[in-house]
Structures are given as structure tokens and as C-alpha cells.
C-alpha positions in Angstrom: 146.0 93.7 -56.9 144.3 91.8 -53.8 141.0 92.4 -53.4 139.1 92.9 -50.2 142.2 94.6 -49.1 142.8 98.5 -47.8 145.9 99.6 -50.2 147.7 103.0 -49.2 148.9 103.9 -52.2 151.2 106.2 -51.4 153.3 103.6 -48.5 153.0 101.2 -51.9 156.3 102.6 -53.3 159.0 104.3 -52.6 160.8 107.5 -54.5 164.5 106.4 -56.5 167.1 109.0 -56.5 166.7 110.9 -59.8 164.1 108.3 -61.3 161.1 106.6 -62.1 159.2 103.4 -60.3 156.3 101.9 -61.0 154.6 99.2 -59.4 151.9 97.0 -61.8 148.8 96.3 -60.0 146.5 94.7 -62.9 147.2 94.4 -66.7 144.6 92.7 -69.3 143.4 93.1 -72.8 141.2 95.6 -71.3 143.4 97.7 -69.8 146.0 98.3 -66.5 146.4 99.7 -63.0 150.2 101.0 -62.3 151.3 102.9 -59.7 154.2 105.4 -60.3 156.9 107.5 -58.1 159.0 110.5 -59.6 161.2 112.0 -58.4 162.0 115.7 -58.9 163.4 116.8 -62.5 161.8 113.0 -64.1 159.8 113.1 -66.9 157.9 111.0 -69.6 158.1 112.5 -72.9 155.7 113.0 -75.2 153.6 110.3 -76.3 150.3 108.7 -77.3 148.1 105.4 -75.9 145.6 103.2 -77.3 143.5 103.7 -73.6 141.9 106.9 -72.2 144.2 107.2 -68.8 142.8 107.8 -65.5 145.8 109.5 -63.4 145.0 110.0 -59.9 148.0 112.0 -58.0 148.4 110.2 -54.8 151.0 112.6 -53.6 152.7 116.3 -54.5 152.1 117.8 -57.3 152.2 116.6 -61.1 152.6 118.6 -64.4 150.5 116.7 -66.9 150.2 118.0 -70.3 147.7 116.8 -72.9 147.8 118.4 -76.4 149.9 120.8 -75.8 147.9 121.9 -72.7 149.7 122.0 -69.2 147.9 121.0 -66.2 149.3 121.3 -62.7 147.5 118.3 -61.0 148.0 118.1 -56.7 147.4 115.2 -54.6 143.7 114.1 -54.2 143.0 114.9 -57.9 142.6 113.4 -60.7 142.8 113.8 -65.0 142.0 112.0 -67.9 143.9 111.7 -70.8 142.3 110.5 -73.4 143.2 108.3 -76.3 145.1 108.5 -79.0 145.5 112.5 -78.1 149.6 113.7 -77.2 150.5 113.4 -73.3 153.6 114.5 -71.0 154.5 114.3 -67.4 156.9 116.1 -65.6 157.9 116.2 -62.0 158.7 119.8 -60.9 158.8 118.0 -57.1 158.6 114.7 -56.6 154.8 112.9 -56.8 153.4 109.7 -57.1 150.8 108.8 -58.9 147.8 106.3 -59.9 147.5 105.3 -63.8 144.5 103.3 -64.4 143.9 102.7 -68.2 141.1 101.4 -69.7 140.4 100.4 -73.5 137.0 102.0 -74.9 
């Protein structure tokens, strides 16, 4: 990622017809930044990380669940998923989004 530069996230990727991008920013032993587009009817299946997860929705609306628990997250917000603890996403519209993880 290049610093002392304004990024618009969401102009930073485009959507693909029934699929996922992502775009890495940063990636270390300490953790990554990856930006993601979805379009509608995409999903990532349940799954764990070794990193809490920082997802920032950047634009629509995402359907993140995290134990079991759905949350519908809109553009301008943000969740955390943490750890080691069970995770989805779904795209009921098409979003993109903002994963920043970090090792604790």
C-alpha cells in the first residue's frame, strides 16, 4: 500500500460477474490488508483464522456471521471477528469490503 497517498477504496476494484476479487494491500508475519468485491449470491463459507479480522464495508451491504450469529453490516461500518471463533460472509447484493487482520 503507498503511503502518504488518498486511496478510495471503493474505485480500487471492480465487481466480477458472479464472483469474488480481492486486491492485497500489505501482508506480514503480523498480519494483512486485502480489499474484497462480491458480487450478489458469493459467499465464503464457514471458517476460522489465526488473526482477529477488522472488516470495514466500503460499499452495500454485507451478511457477516460469527458463531453462528448473523450480522447485516452497511457501508461505513465496521465488525470484528475474532480469532480462532467460526466466520461466514455472504453477499445478498453486491458489497465490497476492507479486511485488515492482525495477529494478537
Amino acid at each position: 500500500m503507498e503511503t502518504k497517498t488518498v486511496i478510495n477504496l471503493a474505485a480500487s476494484i471492480d465487481y466480477a460477474q458472479d464472483g469474488i476479487v480481492s486486491k492485497e494491500f500489505a501482508k506480514n508475519q503480523h498480519g494483512g490488508i486485502t480489499l474484497f468485491s462480491f458480487d450478489k449470491g458469493q459467499r465464503l463459507s464457514e471458517h476460522t483464522a489465526p488473526f482477529d479480522a477488522v472488516v470495514q464495508i466500503v460499499e452495500g451491504t454485507a451478511e457477516i456471521t460469527i458463531d453462528g450469529e448473523a450480522f447485516n453490516v452497511p457501508a461505513g461500518n465496521v465488525i470484528v471477528m475474532p480469532a480462532n471463533h467460526p466466520h461466514a460472509v455472504v453477499a445478498n447484493e453486491r458489497f465490497k469490503m476492507l479486511l485488515t487482520m492482525i495477529r494478537g
